[in-house]
N, C-alpha and C positions, 0 to 999 in steps of 0.2 A: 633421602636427598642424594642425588647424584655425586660422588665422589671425583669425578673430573667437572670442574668450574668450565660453564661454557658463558664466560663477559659478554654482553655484549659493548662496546668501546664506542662510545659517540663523541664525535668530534665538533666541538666549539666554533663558530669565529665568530666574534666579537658577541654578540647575546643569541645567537643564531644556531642551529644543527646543521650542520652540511656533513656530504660528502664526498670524500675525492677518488682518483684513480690514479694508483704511482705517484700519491703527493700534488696530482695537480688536478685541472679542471673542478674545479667545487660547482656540489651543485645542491641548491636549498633543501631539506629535510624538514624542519620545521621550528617550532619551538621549545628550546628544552626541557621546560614540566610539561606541557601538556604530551610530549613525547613520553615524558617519566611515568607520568601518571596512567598512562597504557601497559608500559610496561610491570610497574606495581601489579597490575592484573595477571601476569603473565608468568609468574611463578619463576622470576630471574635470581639466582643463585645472588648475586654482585652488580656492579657497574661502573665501568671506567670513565672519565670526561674529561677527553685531551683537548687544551685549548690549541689548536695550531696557529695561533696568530700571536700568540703573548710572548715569544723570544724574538721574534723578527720584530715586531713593534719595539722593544727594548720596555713592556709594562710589566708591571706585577700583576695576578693572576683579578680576575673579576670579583674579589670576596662576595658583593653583594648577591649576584647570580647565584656563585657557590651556595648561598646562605639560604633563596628561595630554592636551589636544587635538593638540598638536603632536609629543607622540611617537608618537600613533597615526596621523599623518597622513602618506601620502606624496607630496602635493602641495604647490605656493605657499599661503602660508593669508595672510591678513590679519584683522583685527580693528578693531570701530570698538564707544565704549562706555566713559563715566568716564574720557574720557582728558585730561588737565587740565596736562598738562607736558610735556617734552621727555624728564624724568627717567623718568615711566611707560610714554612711548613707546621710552626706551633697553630700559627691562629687557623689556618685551616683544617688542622684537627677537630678543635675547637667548635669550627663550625658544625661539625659531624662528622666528615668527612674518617676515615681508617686506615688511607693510607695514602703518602703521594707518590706520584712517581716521577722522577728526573734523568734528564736528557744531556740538553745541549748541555748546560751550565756545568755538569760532571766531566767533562773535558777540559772545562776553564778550573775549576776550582775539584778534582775529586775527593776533597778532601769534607763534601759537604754532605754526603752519606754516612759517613761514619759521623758527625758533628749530629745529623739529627737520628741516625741508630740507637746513638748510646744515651738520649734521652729517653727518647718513642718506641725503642725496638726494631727488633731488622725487619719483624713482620710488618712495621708500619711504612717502610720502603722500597719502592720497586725500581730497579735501575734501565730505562725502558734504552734498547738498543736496533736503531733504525738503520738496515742493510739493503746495497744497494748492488748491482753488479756492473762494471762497468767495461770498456772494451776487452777481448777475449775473454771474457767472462771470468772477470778478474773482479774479489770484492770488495766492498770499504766500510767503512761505517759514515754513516751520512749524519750530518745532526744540521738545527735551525731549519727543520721544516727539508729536508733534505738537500739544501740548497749545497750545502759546506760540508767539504770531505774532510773524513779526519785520519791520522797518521796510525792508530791503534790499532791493531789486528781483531777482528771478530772475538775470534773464544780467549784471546789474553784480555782482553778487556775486558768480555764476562764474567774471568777470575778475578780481574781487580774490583770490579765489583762488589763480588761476590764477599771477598778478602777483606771488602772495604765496609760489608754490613749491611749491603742489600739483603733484602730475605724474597726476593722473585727478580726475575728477568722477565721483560717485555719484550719480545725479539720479534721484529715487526721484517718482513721483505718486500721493500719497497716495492719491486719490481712484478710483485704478487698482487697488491693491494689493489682491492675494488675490480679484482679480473674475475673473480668466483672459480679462477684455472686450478684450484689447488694451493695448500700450506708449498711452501719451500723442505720438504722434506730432509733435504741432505745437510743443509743448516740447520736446522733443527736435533737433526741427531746430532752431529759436531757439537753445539753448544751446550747440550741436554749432558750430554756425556760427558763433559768437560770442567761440570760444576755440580755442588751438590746444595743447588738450591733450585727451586720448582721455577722452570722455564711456561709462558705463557706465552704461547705463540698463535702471529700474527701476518695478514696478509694473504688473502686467495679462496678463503673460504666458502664454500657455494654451495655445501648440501653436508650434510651431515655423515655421512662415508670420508671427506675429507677432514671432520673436524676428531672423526675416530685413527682417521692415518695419521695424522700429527700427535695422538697419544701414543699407537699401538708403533707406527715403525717408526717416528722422531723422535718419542720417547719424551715428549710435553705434560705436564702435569695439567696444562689450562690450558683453553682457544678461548683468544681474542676474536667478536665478531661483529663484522658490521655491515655491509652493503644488505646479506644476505637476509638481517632482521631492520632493514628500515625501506628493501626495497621489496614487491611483490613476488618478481621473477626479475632475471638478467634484463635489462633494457626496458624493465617496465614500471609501472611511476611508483611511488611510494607511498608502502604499505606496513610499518612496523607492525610485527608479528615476532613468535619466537617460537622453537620447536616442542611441541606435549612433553612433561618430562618422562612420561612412560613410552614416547619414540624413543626421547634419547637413554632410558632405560635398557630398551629392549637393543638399540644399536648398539651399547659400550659391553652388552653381558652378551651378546651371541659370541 
């Protein structure tokens, strides 16, 4: 098995698969078993399933969905999305699920990482951290779906994370997402360097030369991906696929 985890990260709204660009423009993917259920075939290490609509609606996460996700799945899955307790992240264990991952609500309460680490484990939490750049190419941490800036530095907040009991980072760059231009390189090494927990990095991904520079010069443990395995090619409709694992064999050992 491949020793760098390449996720693919599919995004939620409301019982739907979409996908955006920079956090906007959604655009329908399909439904998410019979998406799964492809993927099962396709020899995926894991699988992330961010809801983006469950912090901005003020709901708790879809259980039922999660419930038919996880029976159709036969891989690790995790979930990030409305997750606001220890108690929401018990029963989504429960459901299958291995591991959740938290966002906005880590800003309001960070004290809820550690609340469900030292039940579940740091392995079973991922602290996902969504970056944005904004004039002079100055940067911030975005959270609730990118809408709302927050006052915490990048890589000190990774540490507090980190500090706090997460056992991964999500390091997602806004500004990359759904371009296929390329990982965020120089973020990625910053955070990668800064922490001594396995960064999964996200945003930009478009062919597998890019999903090897974000291990080789960002220094990522994992790539986050998604346009690249639900769309054909750049601009053309959608075709969930995922790369042979003796491609990505033969690209992480040259």
């Amino acid at each position: 098995m491949l020793r760098t985890r390449i996720i693919p990260a599919l995004l939620l709204d409301d019982e739907s698969l979409v996908k955006t660009r920079k956090f906007r423009d959604k655009s329908y993917i399909g439904d998410p078993c019979n998406t799964l259920r492809i993927f099962n075939e396709l020899e995926v290490d894991e699988i992330a399933f961010l809801d983006i609509t469950a912090t901005s609606q003020s709901r708790e996460p879809n259980y039922e969905l999660l419930t038919d996700i996880a029976t159709e799945c036969f891989m690790p899955l995790s979930y990030g999305g409305g997750i606001t307790s220890a108690d929401q992240a018990s029963r989504i264990y429960s459901i299958g699920f291995e591991k959740v991952i938290l966002n906005s609500y880590a800003h309001q309460r960070p004290e809820v990482i550690t609340d469900i680490a030292t039940v579940y484990g740091s392995q079973a939490v991922v602290a996902s951290i969504d970056v944005k750049r904004g004039l002079f190419g100055r940067e911030g941490i975005r959270t609730h779906g990118g809408r709302k800036a927050q006052s915490a530095g990048v890589v000190e907040w990774a540490r507090e994370m980190a500090d706090r009991g997460a056992g991964e980072v999500l390091l997602t760059s806004i500004d990359r997402e759904g371009t296929w231009q390329g990982l965020d390189i120089d973020l990625i090494r910053r955070v990668s360097a800064a922490i001594d927990i396995p960064v999964i990095a996200q945003g930009g991904v478009g062919t597998i030369d890019h999903m090897v520079e974000g291990v080789r010069q960002g220094g990522a443990s994992s790539i986050a991906v998604g346009a690249s395995v639900v769309y054909q090619k750049k601009d053309f409709g959608v075709l969930v696929n995922f790369p042979e694992p003796s491609v990505l064999e033969a690209a992480f050992s040259a």
